[in-house]
Chimera marker file (.cmm) of the C-alpha trace (Angstrom):
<marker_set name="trace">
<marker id="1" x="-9.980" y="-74.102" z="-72.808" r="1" g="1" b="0" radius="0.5"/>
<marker id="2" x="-12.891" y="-73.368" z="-70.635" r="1" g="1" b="0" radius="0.5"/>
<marker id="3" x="-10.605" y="-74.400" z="-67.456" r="1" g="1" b="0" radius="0.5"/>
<marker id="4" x="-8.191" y="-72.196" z="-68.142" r="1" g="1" b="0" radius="0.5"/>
<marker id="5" x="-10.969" y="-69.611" z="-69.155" r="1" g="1" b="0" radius="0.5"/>
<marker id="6" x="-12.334" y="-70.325" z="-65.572" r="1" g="1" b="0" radius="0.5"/>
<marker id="7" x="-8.976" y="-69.691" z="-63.787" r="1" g="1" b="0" radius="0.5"/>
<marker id="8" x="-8.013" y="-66.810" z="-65.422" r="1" g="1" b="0" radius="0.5"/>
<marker id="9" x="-10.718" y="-64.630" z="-64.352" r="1" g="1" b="0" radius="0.5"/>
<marker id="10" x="-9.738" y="-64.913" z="-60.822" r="1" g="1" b="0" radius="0.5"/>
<marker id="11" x="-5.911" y="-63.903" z="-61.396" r="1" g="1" b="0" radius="0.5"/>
<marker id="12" x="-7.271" y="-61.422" z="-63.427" r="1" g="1" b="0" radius="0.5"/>
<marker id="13" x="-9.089" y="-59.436" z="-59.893" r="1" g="1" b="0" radius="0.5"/>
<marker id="14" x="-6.560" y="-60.524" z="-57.997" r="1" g="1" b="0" radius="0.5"/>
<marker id="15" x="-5.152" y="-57.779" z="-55.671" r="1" g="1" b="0" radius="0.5"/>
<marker id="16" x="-1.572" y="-59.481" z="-56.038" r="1" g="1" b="0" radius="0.5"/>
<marker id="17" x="-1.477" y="-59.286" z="-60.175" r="1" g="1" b="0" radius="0.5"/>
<marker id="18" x="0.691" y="-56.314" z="-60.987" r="1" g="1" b="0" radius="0.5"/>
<marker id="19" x="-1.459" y="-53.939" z="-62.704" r="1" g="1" b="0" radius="0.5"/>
<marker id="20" x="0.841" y="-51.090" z="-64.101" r="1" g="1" b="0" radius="0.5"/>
<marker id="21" x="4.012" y="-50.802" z="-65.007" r="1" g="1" b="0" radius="0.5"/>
<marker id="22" x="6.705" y="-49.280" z="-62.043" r="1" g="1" b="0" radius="0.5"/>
<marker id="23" x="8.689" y="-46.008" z="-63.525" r="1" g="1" b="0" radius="0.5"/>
<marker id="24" x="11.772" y="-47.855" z="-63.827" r="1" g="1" b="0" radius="0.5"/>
<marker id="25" x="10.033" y="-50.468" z="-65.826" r="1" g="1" b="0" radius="0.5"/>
<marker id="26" x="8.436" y="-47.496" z="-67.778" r="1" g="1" b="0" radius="0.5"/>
<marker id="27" x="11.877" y="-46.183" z="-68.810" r="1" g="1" b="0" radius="0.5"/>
<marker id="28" x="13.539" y="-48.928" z="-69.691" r="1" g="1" b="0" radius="0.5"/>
<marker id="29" x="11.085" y="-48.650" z="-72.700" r="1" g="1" b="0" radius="0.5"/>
<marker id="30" x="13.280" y="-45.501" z="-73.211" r="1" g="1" b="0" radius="0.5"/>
<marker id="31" x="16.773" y="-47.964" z="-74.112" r="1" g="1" b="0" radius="0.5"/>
<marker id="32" x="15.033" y="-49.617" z="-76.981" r="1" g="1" b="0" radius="0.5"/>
<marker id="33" x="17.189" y="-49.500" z="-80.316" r="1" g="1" b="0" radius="0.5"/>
<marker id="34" x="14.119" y="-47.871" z="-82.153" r="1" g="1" b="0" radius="0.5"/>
<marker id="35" x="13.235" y="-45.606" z="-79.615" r="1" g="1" b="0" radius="0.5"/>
<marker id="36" x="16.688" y="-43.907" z="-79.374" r="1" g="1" b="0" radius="0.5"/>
<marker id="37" x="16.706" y="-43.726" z="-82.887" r="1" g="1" b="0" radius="0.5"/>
<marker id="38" x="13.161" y="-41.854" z="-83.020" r="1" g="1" b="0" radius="0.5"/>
<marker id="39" x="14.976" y="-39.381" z="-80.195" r="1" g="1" b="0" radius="0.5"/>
<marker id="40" x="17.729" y="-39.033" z="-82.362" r="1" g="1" b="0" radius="0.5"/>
<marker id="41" x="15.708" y="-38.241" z="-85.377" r="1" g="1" b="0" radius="0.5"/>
<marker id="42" x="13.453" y="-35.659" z="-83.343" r="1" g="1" b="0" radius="0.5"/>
<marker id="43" x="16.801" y="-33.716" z="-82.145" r="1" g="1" b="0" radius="0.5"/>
<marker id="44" x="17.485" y="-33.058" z="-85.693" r="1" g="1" b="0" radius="0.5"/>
<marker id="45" x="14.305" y="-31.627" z="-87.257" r="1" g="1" b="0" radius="0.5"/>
<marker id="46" x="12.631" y="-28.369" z="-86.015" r="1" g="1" b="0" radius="0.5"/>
<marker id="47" x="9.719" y="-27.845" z="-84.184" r="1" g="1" b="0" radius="0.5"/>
<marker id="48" x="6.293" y="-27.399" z="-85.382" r="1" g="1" b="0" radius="0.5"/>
<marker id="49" x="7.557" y="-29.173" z="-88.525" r="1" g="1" b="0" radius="0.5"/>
<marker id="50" x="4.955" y="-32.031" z="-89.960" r="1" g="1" b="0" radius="0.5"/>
<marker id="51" x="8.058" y="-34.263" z="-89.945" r="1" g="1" b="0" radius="0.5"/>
<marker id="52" x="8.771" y="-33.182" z="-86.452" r="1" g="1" b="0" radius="0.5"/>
<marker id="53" x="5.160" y="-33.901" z="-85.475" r="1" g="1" b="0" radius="0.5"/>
<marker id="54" x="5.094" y="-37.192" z="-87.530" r="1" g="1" b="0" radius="0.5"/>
<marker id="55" x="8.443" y="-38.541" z="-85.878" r="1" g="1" b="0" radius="0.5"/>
<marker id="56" x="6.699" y="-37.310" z="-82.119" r="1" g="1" b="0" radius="0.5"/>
<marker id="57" x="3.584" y="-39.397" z="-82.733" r="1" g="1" b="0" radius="0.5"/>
<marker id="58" x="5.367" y="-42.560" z="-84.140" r="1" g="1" b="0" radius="0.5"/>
<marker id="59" x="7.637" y="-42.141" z="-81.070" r="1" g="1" b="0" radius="0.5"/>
<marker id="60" x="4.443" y="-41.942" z="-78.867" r="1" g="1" b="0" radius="0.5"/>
<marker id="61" x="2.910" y="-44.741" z="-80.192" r="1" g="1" b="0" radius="0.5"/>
<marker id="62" x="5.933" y="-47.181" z="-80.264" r="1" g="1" b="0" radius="0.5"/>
<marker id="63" x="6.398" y="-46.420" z="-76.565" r="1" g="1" b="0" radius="0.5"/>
<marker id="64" x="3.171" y="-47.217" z="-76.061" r="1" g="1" b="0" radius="0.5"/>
<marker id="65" x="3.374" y="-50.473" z="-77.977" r="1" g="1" b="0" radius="0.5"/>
<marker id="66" x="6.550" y="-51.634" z="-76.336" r="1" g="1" b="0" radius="0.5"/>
<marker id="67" x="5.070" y="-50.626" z="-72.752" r="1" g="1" b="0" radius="0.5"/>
<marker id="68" x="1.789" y="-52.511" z="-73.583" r="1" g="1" b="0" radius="0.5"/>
<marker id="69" x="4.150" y="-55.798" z="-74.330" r="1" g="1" b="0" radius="0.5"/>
<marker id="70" x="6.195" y="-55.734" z="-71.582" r="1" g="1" b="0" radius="0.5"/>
<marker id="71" x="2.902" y="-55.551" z="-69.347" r="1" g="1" b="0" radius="0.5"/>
<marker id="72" x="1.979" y="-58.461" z="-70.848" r="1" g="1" b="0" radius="0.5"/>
<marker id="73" x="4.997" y="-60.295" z="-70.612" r="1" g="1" b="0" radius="0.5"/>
<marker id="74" x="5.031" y="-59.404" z="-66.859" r="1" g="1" b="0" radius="0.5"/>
<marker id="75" x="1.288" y="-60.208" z="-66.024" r="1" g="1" b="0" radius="0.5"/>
<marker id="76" x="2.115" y="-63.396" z="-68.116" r="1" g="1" b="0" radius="0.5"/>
<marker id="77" x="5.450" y="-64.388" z="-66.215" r="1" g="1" b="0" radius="0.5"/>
<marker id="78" x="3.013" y="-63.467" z="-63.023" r="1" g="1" b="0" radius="0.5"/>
<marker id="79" x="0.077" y="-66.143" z="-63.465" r="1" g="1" b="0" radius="0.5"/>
<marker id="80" x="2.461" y="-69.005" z="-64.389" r="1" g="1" b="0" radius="0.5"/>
<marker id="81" x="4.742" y="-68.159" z="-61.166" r="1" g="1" b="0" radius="0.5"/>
<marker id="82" x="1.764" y="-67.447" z="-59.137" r="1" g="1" b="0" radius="0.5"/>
<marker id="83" x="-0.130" y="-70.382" z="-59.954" r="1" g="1" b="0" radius="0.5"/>
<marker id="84" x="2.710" y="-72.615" z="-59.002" r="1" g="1" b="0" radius="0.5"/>
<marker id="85" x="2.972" y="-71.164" z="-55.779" r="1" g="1" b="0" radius="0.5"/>
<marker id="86" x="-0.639" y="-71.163" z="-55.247" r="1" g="1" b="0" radius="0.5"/>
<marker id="87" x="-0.720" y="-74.962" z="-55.877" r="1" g="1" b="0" radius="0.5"/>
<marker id="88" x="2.563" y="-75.230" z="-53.393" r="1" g="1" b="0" radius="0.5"/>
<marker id="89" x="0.986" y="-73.455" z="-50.674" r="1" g="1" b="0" radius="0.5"/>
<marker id="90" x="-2.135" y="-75.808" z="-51.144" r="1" g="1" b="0" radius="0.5"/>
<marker id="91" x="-0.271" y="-78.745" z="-50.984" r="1" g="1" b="0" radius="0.5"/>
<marker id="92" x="1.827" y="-77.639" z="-48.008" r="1" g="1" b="0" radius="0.5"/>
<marker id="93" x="-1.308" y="-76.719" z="-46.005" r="1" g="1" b="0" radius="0.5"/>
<marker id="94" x="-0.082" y="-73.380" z="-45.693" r="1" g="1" b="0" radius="0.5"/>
<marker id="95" x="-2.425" y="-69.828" z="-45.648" r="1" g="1" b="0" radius="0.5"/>
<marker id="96" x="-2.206" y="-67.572" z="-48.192" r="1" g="1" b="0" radius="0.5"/>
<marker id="97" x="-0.285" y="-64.074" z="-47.503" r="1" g="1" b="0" radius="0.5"/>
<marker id="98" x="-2.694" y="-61.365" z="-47.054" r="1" g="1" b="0" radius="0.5"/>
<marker id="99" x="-2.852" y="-59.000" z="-49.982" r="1" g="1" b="0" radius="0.5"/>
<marker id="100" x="-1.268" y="-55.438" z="-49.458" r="1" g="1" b="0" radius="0.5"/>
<marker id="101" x="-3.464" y="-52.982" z="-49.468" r="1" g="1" b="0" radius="0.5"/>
<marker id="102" x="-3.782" y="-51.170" z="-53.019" r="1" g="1" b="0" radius="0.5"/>
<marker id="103" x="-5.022" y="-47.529" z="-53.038" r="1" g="1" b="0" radius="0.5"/>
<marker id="104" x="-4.945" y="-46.884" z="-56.709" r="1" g="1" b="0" radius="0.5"/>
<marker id="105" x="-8.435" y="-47.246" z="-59.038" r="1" g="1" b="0" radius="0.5"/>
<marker id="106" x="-8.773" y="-49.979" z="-60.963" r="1" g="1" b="0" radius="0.5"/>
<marker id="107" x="-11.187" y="-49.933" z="-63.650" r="1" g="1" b="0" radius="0.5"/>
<link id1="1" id2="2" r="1" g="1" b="0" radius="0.2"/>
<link id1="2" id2="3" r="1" g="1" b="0" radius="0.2"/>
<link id1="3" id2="4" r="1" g="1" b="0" radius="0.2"/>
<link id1="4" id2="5" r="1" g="1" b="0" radius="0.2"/>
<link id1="5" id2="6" r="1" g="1" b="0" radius="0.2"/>
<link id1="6" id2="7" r="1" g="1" b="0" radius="0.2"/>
<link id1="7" id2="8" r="1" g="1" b="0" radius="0.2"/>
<link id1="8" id2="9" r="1" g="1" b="0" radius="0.2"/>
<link id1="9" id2="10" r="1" g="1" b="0" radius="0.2"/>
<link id1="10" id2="11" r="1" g="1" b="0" radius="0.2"/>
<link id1="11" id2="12" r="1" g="1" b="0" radius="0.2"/>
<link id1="12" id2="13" r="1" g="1" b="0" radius="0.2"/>
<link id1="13" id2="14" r="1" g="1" b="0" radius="0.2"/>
<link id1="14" id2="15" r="1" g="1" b="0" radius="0.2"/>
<link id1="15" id2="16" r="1" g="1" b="0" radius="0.2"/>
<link id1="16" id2="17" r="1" g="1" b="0" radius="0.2"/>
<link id1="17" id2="18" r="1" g="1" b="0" radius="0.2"/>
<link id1="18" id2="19" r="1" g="1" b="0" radius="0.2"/>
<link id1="19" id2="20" r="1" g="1" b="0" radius="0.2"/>
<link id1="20" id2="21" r="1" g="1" b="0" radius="0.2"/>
<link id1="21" id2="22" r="1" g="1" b="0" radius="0.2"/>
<link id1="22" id2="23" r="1" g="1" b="0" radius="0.2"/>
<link id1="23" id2="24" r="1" g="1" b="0" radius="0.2"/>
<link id1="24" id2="25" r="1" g="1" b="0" radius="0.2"/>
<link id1="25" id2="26" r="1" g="1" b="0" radius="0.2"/>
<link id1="26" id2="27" r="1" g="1" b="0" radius="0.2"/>
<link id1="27" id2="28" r="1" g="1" b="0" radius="0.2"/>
<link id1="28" id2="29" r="1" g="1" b="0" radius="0.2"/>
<link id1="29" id2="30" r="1" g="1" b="0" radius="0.2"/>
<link id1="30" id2="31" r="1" g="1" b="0" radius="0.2"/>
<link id1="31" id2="32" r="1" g="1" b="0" radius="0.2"/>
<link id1="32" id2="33" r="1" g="1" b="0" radius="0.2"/>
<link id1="33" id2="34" r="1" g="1" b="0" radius="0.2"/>
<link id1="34" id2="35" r="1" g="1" b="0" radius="0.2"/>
<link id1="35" id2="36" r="1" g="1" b="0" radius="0.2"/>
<link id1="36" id2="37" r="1" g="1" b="0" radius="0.2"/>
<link id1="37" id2="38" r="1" g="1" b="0" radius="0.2"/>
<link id1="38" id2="39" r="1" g="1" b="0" radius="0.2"/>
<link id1="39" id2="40" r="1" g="1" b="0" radius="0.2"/>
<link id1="40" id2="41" r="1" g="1" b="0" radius="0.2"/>
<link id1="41" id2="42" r="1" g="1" b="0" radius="0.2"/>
<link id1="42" id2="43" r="1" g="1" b="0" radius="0.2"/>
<link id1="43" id2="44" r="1" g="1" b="0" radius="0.2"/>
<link id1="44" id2="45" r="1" g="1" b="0" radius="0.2"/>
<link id1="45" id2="46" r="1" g="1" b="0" radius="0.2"/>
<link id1="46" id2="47" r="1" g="1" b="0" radius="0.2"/>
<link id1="47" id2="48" r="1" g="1" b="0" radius="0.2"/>
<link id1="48" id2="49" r="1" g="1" b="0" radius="0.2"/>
<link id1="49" id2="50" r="1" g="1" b="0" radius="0.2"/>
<link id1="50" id2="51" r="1" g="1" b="0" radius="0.2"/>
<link id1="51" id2="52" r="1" g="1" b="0" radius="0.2"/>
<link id1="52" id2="53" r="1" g="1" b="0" radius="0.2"/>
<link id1="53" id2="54" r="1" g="1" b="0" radius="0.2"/>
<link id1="54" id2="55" r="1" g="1" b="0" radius="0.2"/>
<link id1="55" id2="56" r="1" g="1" b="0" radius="0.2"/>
<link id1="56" id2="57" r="1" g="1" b="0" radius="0.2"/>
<link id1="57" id2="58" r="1" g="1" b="0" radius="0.2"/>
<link id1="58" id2="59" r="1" g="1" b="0" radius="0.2"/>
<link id1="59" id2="60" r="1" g="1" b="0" radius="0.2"/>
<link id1="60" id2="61" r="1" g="1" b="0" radius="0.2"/>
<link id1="61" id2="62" r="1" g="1" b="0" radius="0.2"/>
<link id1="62" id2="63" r="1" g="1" b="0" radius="0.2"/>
<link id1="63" id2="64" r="1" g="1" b="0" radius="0.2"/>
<link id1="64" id2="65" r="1" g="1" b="0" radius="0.2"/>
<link id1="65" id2="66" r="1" g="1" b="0" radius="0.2"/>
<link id1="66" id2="67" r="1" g="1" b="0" radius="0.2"/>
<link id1="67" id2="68" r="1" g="1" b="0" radius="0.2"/>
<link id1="68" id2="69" r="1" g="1" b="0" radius="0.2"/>
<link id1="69" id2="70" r="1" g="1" b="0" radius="0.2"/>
<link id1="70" id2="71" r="1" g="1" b="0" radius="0.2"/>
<link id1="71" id2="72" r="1" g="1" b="0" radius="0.2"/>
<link id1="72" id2="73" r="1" g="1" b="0" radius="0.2"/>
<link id1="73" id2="74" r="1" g="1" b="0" radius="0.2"/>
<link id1="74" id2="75" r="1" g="1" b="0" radius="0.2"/>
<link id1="75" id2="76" r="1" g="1" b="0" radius="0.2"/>
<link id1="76" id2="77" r="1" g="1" b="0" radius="0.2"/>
<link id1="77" id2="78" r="1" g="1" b="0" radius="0.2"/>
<link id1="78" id2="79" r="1" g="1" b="0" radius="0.2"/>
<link id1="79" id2="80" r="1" g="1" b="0" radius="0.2"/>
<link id1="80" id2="81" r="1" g="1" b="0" radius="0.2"/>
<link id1="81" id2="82" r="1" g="1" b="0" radius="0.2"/>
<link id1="82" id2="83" r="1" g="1" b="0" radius="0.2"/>
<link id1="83" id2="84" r="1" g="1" b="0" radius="0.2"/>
<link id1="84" id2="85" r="1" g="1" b="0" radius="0.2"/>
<link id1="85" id2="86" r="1" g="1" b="0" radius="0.2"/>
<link id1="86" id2="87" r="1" g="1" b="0" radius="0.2"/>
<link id1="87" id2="88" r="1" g="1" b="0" radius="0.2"/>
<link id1="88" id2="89" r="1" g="1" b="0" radius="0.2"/>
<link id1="89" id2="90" r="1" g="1" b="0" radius="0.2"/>
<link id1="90" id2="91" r="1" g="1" b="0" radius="0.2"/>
<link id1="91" id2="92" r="1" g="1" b="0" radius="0.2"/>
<link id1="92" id2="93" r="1" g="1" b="0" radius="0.2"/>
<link id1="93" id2="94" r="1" g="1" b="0" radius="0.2"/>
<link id1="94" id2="95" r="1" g="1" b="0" radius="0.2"/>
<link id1="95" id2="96" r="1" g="1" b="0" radius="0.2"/>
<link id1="96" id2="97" r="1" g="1" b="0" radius="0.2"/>
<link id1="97" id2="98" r="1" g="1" b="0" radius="0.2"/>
<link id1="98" id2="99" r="1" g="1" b="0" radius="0.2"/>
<link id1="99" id2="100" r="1" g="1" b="0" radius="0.2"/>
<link id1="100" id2="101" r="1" g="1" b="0" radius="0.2"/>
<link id1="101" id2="102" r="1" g="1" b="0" radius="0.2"/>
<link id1="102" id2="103" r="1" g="1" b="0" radius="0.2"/>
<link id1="103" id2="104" r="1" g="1" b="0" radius="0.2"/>
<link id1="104" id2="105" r="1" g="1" b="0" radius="0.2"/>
<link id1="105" id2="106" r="1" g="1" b="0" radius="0.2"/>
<link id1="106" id2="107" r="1" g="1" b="0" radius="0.2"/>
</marker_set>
């Protein structure tokens, strides 16, 4: 446990770990059975309406939800592929790529 611990705080700074989501990935969220039905359900009531404003922020927060899991799921696919071609390049003798360059603020 505390191995794995150990290793995962370097992946975890790594400039190569995705960090957000890309806009396609962001809308696919969009093509989710429950979030078309939400849409549908928000065409039909009228603005301003507390059902209208309920169905908006369970919409909202779904999204969020399912674009929180899918982060994971990608930062989780990421450490298992990247550690086995960490441990390839190691054994190979090879360097490591440099990182690209990342303008955006992480926290």
């Amino acid at each position: 446990m505390l191995v794995k611990q150990s290793c995962s705080v370097g992946h975890s700074i790594s400039k190569r770990r995705p960090v957000d989501l890309t806009p396609e990935q962001s809308a696919s969220v969009n093509t989710y059975p429950l979030i078309q039905s939400l849409t549908q359900k928000l065409q039909t009531l009228h603005k301003g309406s507390r059902e209208y404003i309920e169905a908006h922020q369970t919409r909202r927060k779904e999204k969020q939800r399912l674009q929180r899991e899918l982060k994971r799921q990608i930062r989780d696919n990421w450490t298992a592929e990247q550690a086995v071609d960490d441990i390839e390049h190691q054994l190979d003798g090879l360097r490591f790529t440099e990182p690209v360059l990342d303008t955006s603020c992480r926290p």
